[in-house]
Backbone as a chain_set.jsonl record, in Angstrom:
{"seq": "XXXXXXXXXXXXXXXXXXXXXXXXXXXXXXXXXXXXXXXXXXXXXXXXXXXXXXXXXXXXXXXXXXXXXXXXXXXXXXXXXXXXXXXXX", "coords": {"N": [[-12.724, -14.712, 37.787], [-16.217, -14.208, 37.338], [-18.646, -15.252, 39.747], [-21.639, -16.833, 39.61], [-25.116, -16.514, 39.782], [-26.757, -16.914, 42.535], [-28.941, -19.747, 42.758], [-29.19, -20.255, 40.153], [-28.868, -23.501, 38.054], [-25.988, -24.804, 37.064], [-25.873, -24.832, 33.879], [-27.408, -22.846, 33.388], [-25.862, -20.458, 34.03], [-25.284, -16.852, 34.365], [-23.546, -14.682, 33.601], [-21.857, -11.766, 35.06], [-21.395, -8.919, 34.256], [-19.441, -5.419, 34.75], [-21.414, -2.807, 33.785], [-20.202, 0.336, 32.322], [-19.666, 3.295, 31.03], [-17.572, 5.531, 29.43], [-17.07, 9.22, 28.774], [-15.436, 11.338, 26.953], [-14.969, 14.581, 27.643], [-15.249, 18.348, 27.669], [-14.866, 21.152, 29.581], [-16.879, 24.112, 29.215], [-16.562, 27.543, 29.912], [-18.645, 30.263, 30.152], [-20.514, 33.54, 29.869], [-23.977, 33.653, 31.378], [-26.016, 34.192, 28.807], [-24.746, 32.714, 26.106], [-24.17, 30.1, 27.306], [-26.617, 29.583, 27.082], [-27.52, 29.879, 24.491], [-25.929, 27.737, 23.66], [-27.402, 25.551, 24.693], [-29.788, 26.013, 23.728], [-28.797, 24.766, 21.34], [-28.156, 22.636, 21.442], [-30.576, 21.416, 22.384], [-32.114, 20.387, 19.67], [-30.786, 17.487, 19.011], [-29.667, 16.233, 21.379], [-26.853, 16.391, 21.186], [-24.86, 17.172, 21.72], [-24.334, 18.691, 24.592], [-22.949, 17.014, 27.784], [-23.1, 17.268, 30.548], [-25.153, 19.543, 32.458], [-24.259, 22.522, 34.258], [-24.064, 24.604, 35.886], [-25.376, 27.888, 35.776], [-22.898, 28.66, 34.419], [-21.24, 27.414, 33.477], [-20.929, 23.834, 31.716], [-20.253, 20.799, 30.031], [-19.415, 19.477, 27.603], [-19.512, 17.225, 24.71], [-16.261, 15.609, 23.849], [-15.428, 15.154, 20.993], [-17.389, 16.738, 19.877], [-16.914, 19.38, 19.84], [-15.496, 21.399, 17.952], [-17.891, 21.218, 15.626], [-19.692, 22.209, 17.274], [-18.725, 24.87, 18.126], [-18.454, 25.951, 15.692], [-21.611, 26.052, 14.809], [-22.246, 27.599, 17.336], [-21.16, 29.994, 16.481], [-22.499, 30.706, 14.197], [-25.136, 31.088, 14.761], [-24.79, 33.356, 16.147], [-23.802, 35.324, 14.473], [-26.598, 35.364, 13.3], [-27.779, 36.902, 15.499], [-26.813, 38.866, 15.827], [-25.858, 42.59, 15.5], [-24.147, 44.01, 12.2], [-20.903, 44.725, 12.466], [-19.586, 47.864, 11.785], [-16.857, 48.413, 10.521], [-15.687, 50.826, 8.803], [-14.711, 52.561, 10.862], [-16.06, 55.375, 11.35], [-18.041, 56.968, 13.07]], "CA": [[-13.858, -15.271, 37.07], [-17.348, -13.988, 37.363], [-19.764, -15.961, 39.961], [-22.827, -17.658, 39.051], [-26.1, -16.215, 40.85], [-27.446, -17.918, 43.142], [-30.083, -19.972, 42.586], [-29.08, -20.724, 39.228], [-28.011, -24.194, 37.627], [-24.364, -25.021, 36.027], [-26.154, -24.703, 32.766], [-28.065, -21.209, 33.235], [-25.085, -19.093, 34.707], [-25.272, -15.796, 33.925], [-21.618, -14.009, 33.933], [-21.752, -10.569, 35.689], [-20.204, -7.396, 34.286], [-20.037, -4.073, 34.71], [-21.991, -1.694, 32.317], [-19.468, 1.546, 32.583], [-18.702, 3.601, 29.78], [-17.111, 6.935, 29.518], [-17.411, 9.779, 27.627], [-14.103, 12.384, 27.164], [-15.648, 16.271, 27.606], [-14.715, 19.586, 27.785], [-15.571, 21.862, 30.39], [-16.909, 25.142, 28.647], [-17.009, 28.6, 31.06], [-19.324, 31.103, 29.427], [-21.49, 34.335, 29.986], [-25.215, 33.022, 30.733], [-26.43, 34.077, 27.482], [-24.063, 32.289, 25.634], [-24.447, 28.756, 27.679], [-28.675, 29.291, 26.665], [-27.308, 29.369, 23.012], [-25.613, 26.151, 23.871], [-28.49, 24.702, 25.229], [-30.978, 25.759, 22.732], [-28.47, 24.276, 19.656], [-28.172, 21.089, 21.912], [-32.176, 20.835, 22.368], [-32.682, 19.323, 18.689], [-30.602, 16.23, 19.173], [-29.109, 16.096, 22.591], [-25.824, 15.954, 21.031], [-23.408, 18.102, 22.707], [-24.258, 18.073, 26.14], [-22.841, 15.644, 28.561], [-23.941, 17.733, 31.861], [-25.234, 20.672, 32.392], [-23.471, 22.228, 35.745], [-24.319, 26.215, 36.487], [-25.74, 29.367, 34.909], [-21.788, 29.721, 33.44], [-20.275, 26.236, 33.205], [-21.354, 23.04, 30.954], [-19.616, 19.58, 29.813], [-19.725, 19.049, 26.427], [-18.539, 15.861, 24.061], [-14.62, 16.365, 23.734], [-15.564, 14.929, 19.591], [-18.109, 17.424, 19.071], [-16.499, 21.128, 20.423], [-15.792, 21.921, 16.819], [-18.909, 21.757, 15.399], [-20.764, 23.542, 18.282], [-18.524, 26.312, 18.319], [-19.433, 26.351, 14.513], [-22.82, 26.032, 15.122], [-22.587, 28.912, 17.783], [-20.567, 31.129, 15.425], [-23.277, 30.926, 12.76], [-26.2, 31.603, 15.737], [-24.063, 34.692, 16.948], [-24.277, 35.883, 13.071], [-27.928, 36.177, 12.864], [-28.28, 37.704, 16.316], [-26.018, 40.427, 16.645], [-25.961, 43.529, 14.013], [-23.312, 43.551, 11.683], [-19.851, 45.75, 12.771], [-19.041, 48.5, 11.62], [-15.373, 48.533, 10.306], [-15.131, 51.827, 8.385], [-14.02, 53.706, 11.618], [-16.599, 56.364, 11.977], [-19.275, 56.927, 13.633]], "C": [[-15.136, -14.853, 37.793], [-18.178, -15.172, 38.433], [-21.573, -16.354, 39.405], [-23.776, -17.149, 40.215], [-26.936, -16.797, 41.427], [-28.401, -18.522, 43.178], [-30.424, -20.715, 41.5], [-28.447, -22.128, 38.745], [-26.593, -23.927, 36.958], [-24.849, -24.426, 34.843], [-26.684, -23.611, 32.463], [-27.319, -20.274, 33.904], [-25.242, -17.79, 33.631], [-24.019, -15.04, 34.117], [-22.162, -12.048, 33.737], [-20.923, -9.815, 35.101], [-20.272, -6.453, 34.089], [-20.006, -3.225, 33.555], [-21.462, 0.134, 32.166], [-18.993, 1.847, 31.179], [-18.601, 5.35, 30.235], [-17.262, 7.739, 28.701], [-16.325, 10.984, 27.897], [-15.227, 13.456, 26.851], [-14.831, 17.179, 28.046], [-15.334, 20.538, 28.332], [-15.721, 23.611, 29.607], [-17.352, 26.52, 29.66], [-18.021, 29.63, 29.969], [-20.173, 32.051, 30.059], [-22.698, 33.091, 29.645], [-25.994, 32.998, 29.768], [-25.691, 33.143, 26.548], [-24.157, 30.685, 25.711], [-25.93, 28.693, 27.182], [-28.396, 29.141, 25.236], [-27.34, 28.251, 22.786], [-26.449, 25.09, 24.015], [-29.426, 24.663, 24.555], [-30.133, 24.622, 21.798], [-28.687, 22.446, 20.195], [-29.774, 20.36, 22.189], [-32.666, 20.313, 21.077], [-32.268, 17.789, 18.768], [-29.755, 15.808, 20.72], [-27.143, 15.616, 22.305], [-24.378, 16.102, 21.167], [-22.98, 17.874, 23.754], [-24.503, 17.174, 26.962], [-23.659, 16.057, 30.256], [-23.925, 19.292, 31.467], [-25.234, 21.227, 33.725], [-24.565, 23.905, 36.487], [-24.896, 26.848, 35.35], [-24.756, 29.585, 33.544], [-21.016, 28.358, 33.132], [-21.302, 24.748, 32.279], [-20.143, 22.309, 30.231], [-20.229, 19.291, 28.687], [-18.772, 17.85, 25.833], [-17.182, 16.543, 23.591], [-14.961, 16.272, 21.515], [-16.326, 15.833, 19.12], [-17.82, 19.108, 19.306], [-16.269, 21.563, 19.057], [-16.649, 22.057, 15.991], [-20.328, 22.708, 16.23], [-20.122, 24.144, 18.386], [-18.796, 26.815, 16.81], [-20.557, 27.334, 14.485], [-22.855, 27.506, 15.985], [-22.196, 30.24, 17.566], [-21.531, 31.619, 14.978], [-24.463, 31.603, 13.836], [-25.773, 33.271, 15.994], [-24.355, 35.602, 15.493], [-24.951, 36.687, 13.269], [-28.139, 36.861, 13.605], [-27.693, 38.638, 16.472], [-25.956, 41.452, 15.242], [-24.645, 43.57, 13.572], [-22.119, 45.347, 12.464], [-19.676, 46.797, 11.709], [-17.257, 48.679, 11.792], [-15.132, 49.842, 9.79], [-14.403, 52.824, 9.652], [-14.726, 54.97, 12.288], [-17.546, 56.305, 12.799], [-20.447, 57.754, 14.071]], "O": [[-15.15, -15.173, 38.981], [-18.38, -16.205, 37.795], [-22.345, -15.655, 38.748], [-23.44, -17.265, 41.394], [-27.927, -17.24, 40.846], [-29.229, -17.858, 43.801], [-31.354, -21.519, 41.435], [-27.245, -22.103, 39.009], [-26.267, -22.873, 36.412], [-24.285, -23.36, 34.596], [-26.549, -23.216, 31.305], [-27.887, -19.296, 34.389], [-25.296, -17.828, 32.402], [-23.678, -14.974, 35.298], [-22.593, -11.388, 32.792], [-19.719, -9.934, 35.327], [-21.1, -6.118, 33.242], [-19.144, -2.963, 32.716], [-22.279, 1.027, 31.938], [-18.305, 1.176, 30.41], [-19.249, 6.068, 30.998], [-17.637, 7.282, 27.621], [-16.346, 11.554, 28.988], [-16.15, 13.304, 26.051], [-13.824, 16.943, 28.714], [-16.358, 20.946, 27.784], [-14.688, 24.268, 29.477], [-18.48, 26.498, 30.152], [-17.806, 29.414, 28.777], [-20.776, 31.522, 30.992], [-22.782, 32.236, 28.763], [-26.727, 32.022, 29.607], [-26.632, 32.566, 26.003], [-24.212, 29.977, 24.706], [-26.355, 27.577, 26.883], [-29.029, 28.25, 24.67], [-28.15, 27.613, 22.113], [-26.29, 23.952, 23.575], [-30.101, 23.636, 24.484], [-30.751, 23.598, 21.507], [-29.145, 21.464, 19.61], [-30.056, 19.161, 22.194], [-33.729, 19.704, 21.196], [-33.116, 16.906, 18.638], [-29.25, 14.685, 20.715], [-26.432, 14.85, 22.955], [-23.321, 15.528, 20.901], [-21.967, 17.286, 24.131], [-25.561, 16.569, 27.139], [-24.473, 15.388, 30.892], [-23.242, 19.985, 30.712], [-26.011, 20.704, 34.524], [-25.463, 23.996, 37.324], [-24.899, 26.421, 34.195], [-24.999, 30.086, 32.446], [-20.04, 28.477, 32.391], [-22.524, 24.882, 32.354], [-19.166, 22.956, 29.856], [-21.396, 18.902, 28.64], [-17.656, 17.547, 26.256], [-17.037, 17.666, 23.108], [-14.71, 17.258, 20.823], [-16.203, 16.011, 17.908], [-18.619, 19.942, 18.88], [-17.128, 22.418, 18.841], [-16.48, 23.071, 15.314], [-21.3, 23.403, 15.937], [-20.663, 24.807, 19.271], [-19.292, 27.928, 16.633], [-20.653, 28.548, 14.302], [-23.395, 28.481, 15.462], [-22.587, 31.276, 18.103], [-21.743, 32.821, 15.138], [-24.658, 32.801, 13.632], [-26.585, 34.196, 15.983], [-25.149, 36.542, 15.543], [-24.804, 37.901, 13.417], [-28.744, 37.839, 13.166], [-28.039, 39.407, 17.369], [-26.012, 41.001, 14.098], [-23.809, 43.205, 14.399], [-22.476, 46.483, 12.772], [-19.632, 46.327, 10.572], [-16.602, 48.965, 12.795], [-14.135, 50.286, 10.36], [-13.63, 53.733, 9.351], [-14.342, 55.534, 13.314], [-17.777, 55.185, 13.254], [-21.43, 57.212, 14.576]]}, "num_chains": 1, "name": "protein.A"}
């Protein structure tokens, strides 16, 4: 049972407990270009990243890894020129 802080009457206890919560993540390795993607898509709502560690590493929400690799699919799109499949060149 929780103590009562000192100082306080019977009638004004306050019951002590700790404010711990967790958050499941997924450690992502990446080329530094790749983590700055990450970091821009996560600069509109802060909703990816849990920490941000190195140049090449970053802790993202374990619930949200499928829509940010989405998300950094669709980014990768616009920036890179489209392949060449026919073979020649």
């Amino acid at each position: 049972m929780p103590r009562a802080i000192r100082g306080m009457s019977n009638s004004s206890r306050a019951t002590i407990r700790p404010l711990i919560t967790a958050t499941a993540g997924v450690l992502i390795e990446c080329d530094p270009s790749i983590k700055s993607i990450i970091v821009n898509i996560d600069s509109d709502n802060h909703d990816f990243i849990i920490e941000d560690l190195d140049e090449e590493r970053v802790v993202v929400k374990e619930n949200m890894v499928a829509l940010l690799k989405s998300k950094l699919e669709d980014r990768l799109k616009e920036n890179l020129p489209p392949v060449d499949e026919s073979g020649s060149e």
